[in-house]
TORKOL-98780 format. One record per residue (C-alpha): z negated, x negated, y negated. Coordinates in nm, 4 decimals, always signed. Layout:
<zagus>
- w,u,v
- Z,X,Y
...
</zagus>
This chain:
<zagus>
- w,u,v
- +0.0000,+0.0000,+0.0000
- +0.0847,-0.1334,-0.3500
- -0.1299,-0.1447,-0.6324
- +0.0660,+0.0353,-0.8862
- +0.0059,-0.1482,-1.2668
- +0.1701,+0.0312,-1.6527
- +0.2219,-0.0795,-1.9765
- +0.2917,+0.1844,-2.2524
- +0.5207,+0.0780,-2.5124
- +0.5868,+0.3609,-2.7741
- +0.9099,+0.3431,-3.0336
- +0.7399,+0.4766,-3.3432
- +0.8495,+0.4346,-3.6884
- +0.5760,+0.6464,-3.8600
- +0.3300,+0.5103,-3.6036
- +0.4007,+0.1254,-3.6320
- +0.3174,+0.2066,-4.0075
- +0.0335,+0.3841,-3.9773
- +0.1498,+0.6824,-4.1002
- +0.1418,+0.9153,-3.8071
- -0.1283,+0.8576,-3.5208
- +0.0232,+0.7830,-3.1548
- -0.0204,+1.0409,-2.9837
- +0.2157,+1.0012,-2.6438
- +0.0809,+0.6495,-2.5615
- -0.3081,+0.7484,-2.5338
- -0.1964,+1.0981,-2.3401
- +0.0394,+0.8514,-2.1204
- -0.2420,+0.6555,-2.0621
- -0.5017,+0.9138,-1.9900
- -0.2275,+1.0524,-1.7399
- -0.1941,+0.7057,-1.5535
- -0.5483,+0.6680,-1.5085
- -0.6106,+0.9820,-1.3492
- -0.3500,+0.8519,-1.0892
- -0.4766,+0.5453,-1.0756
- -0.2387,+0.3382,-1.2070
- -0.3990,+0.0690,-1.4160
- -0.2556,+0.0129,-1.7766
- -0.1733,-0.3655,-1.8178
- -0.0523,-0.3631,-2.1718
- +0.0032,-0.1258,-2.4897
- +0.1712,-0.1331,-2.7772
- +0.3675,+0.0849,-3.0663
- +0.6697,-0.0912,-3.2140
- +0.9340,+0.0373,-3.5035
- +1.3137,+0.2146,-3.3615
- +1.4354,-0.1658,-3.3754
- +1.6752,-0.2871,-3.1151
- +1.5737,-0.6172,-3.1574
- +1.2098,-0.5657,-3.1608
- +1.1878,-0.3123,-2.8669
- +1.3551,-0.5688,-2.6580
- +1.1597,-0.8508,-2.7362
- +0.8436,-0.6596,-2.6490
- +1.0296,-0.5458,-2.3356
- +1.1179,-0.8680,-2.1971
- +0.7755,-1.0382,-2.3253
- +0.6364,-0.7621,-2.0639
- +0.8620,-0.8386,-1.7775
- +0.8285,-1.2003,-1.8695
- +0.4720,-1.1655,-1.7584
- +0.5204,-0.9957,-1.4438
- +0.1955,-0.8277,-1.4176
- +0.3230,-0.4771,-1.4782
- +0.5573,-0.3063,-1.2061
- +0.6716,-0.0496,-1.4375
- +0.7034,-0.0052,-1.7961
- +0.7326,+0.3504,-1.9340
- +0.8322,+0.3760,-2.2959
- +0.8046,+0.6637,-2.5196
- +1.0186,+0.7837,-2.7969
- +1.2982,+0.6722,-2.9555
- +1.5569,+0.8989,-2.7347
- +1.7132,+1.1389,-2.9210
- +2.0414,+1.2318,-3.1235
- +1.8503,+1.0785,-3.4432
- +2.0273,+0.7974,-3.6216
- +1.7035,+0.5182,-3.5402
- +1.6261,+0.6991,-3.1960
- +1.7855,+0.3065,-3.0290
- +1.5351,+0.3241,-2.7100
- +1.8049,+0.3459,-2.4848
- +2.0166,+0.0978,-2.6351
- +1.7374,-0.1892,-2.6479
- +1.6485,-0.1148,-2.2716
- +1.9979,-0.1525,-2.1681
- +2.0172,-0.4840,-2.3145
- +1.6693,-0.5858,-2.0813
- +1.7867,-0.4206,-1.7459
- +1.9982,-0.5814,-1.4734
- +1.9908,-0.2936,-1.3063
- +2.0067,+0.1248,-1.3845
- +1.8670,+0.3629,-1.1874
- +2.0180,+0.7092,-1.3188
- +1.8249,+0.9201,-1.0424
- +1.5631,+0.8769,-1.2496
- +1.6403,+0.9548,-1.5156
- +1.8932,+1.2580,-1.4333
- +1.5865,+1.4159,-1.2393
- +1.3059,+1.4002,-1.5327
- +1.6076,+1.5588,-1.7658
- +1.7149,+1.8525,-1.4646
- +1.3282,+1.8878,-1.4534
- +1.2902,+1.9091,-1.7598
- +1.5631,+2.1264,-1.8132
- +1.4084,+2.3960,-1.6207
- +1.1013,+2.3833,-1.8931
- +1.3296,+2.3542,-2.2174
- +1.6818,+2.3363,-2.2241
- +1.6574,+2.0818,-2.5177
- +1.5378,+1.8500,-2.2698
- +1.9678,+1.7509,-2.2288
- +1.9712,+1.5814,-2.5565
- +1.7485,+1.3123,-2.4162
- +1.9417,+1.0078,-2.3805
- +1.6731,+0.8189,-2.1763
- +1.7081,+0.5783,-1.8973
- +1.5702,+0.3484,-1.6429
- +1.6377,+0.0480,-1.5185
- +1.4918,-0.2571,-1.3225
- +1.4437,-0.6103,-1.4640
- +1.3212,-0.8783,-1.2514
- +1.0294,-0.7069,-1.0638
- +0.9725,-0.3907,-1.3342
- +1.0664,-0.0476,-1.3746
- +1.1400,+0.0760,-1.6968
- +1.1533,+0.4219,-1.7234
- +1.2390,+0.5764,-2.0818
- +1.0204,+0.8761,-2.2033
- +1.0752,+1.1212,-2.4195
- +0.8590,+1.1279,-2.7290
- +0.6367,+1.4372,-2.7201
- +0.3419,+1.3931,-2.5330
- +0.3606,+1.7154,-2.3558
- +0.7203,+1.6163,-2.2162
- +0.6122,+1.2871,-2.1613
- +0.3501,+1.3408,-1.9381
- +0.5550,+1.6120,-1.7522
- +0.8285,+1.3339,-1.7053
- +0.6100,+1.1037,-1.5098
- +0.4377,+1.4036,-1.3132
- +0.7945,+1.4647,-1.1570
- +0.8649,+1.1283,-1.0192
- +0.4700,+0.9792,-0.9818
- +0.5067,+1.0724,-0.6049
- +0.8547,+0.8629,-0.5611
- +0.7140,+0.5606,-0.7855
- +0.4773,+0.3691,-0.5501
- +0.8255,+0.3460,-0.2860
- +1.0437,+0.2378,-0.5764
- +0.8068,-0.0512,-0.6675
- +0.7983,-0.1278,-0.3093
- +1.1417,-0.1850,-0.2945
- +1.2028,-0.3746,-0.6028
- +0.9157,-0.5978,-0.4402
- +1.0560,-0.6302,-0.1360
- +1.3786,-0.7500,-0.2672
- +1.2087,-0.9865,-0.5072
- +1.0227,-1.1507,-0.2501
- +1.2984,-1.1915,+0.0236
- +1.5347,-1.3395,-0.2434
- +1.1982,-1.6323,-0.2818
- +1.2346,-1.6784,+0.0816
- +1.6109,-1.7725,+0.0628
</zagus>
């Protein structure tokens, strides 16, 4: 059995500046814990390419967290770039995940199609975009919590056979 392990990163403009209180990273958090994941790192950043990706790859860099869900930054708005800066991180998509949190979704609102969020594995983490509300957030990782702890497996498992070769 794997020990699961999160960091929150949330794409903020208003919250980076103080101006607005995060309020999808703490109920993210809250979520995890219940689950028992643990919560390896945290952190709001502005709707910068260049500064979501650095955070990003600073995370996967350190290898201690097996997936990294972000919030926000997903929408049709002009500075909603989450997708964009994880594309540039991941070596790998996985669109299952993402098309099932937005069919999910779906079923709740049907706004939930003008999320443009994905997923994607770099090096030995899963990042797995969120929407921004912290309602549809946590509803997000509620639908695919149960499928997580195999996905991790796997990305494990082919990280450490490509070690033994």
């Amino acid at each position: 059995m794997i020990n699961l392990t999160a960091s929150i990163l949330t794409i903020s403009d208003r919250s980076y500046a103080g101006t607005r209180p995060d309020s999808a990273g703490p109920k993210i958090i809250e979520l995890l814990k219940t689950k028992n994941i643990a919560i390896i790192n945290y952190a709001i950043v502005p709707d910068e390419i260049d500064l979501i990706t650095k955070k990003l790859s600073e995370w996967i860099n350190e290898g201690s967290s097996r997936i990294i869900f972000t919030t926000g930054g997903t929408g049709f708005a002009p500075r909603d770039n989450t997708p964009e800066a994880t594309k540039l991180v991941i070596e790998k998509e996985t669109p299952g995940i993402s098309e099932y949190i937005r069919k999910k979704s779906a079923e709740i609102t049907p706004h939930a199609i003008l999320s443009r969020g994905i997923s994607g594995i770099s090096k030995t983490t899963l990042i797995i975009n969120l929407p921004g509300s912290p309602k549809a957030a946590c509803e997000s990782i509620e639908f695919i919590i149960n499928v997580l702890p195999h996905a991790v497996e796997l990305i494990m498992e082919d990280s450490n056979s490509e070690k033994n070769h």
